[in-house]
C-alpha positions, 0 to 999 in steps of 0.5 A: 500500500502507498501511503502519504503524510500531510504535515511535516511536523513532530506527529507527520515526521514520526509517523512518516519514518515509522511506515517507512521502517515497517516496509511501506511506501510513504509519500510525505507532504509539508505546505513549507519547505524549511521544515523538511528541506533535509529530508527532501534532500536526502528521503531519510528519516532518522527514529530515535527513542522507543522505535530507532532506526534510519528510515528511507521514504519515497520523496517529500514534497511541498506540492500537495498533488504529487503527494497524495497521486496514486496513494491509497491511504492519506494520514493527516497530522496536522493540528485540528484547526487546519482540517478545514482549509486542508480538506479545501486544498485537497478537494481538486486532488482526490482520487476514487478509493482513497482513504483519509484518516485525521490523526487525531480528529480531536472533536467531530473533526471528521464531520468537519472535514467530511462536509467541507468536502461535500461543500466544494462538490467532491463527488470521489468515492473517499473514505473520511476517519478521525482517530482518537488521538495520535500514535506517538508522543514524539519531538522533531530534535534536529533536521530530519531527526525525530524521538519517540517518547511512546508508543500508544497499544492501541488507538480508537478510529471511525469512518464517517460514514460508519458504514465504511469501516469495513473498508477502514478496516481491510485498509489499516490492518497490515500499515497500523495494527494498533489502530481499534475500529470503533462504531462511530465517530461520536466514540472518537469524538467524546474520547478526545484526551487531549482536551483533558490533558493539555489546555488547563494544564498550560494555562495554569502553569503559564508563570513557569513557561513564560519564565523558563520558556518551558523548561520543565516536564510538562506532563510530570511537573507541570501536573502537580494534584491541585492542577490534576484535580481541576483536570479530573473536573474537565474529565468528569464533563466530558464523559457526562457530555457523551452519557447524555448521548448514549456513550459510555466513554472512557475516564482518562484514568481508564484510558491511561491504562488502555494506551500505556498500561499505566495504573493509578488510584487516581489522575495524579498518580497514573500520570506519574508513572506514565514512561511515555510522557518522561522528557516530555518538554512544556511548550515553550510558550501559551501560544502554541498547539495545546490551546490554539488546537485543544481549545476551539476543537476539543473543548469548544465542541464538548461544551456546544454538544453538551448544549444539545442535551443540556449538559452543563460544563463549567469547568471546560467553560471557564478554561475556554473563558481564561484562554480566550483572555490570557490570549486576546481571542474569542476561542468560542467565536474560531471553535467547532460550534454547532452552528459551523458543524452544520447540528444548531437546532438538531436534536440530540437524536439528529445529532447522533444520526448525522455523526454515524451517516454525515449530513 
């Protein structure tokens, strides 16, 4: 199987070198060139880390059409908030057969990206998924070099339709055996950890980042039990918002032993013990990926799905509040509302129906 990555980034880096190890013929796509001119250059990716070796992959490219030609399985890595303008960019391009997977979708991301799709007229026959999460905890460390941190057992995907994941599922099983298939996308969508872990976590340890540009581990201690406790509230919200639909959602403690095996009496404590998130640096500034990804599509959507069943969300409220404040933006305006994901005046069933089949 040909497969490509969209996005040059730590995830896309990683991912790219991974497949290539694994034997498969990767494609990798960056919109500029300074990130992946070496590779470019020399079509080599060095994996340092949990998984380590010289990886050689086909070419990369900054030309999003040659990328993605004759390529069965499209993998984009990219931050949640570029879906959009990404599915417009790749509408012209697309080809029968091909398999599109957002790697994560973070919240409803495959609708998102489905309907954009729909709205520029692609009559293709493609198959849209989102994942739960990414694969790997993984940092670009020099010019094509890239470390794994960690490596996930096992990663919940869907197909938007549902009705295509059996064709999901004859595609990734041999490329990504850790990938799970998942009845919906309402499962990925409400699985969505990183809207636990990474928004609060970076605005209340915003003194220490902006101080030491985030010179401390992020994940270990950027977490200390006052902040894990306010993480643990976000938590409880999100799975009420998923109950109210009919999902029965992992906890983050429950999904930390699913994804690392790790296991502890409460969210501090597992998060401690977790080996895959040792070293793990603190962004080096509030501007970055953990709020303007995580914010307006992970939480932002939570909070407006939870409107639909009349959930409230305080907690993942005020973290959009303070967010949008200590950053000058209006998060909830630029998020996944249900106005711009096509549900506003939908009924919680219509709701679940239009995440399963699309709009």
């Amino acid at each position: 199987m040909k497969v490509c990555i969209i996005g040059g980034g730590n995830g896309g880096q990683a991912l790219a070198g991974v497949l290539a190890l694994r034997g498969f013929d990767v494609s990798l796509y960056n919109r500029s060139e300074q990130r992946i001119e070496r590779i470019i250059k020399t079509k080599k990716i060095e994996l340092q880390g949990s998984i380590s070796g010289m990886a050689s992959i086909s070419f990369a490219t900054t030309d999003l059409r040659e990328a993605i030609s004759g390529r069965q399985l499209l993998l984009v890595v990219l931050p949640a908030f570029a879906h959009r303008e990404i599915a417009l960019k790749l509408a012209p391009y697309l080809e029968d057969g091909q398999i599109i997977i957002l790697n994560p979708g973070r919240t409803a991301g495959a609708l998102e990206f489905y309907t954009a799709l729909k709205q520029s007229g692609v009559d293709k026959d493609i198959t849209v998924a989102e994942a739960q999460t990414f694969l790997f905890a993984s940092r670009i460390t020099g010019p094509g070099v890239v470390k794994v941190f960690g490596v996930k057992n096992a990663v919940p995907v869907a197909a938007l339709p549902a009705q295509k994941n059996t064709i999901l599922k004859d595609a990734i099983e041999k490329v990504l055996p850790e990938f799970r298939i998942v009845p919906n996308t309402l499962h990925t969508s409400f699985a969505n950890i990183g809207a636990v872990f990474h928004p609060a976590s970076v605005l209340l340890n915003a003194g220490w980042i902006e101080s030491t540009s985030g010179d401390f581990e992020f994940y270990t201690n950027g977490i200390s039990p006052s902040v894990a406790k306010v993480l643990q509230a976000i938590d409880d919200e999100r799975c009420a918002v998923a109950k109210s639909f009919g999902l029965e959602t992992m906890s983050a403690l429950e999904w930390l032993k699913y994804a690392y095996s790790v296991e502890g009496k409460n969210l501090y404590e597992a998060l401690q013990l977790n080996k895959g998130y040792k070293g793990i640096k603190a962004p080096s500034s509030i501007d970055n990926r953990y709020i303007l990804e995580d914010v307006p599509t992970s939480l932002v959507p939570i909070s407006e799905f939870g409107k639909v069943t009349g959930v409230q969300t305080p907690t993942i409220d005020m973290i959009i509040s303070l967010a949008s404040l200590m950053l000058g933006r209006d998060f909830r305006k630029e998020g996944r509302t249900l106005e711009k994901l096509g549900l506003l005046g939908k009924s919680p069933e219509e709701v679940k129906r239009i995440m399963e089949v699309g709009i």
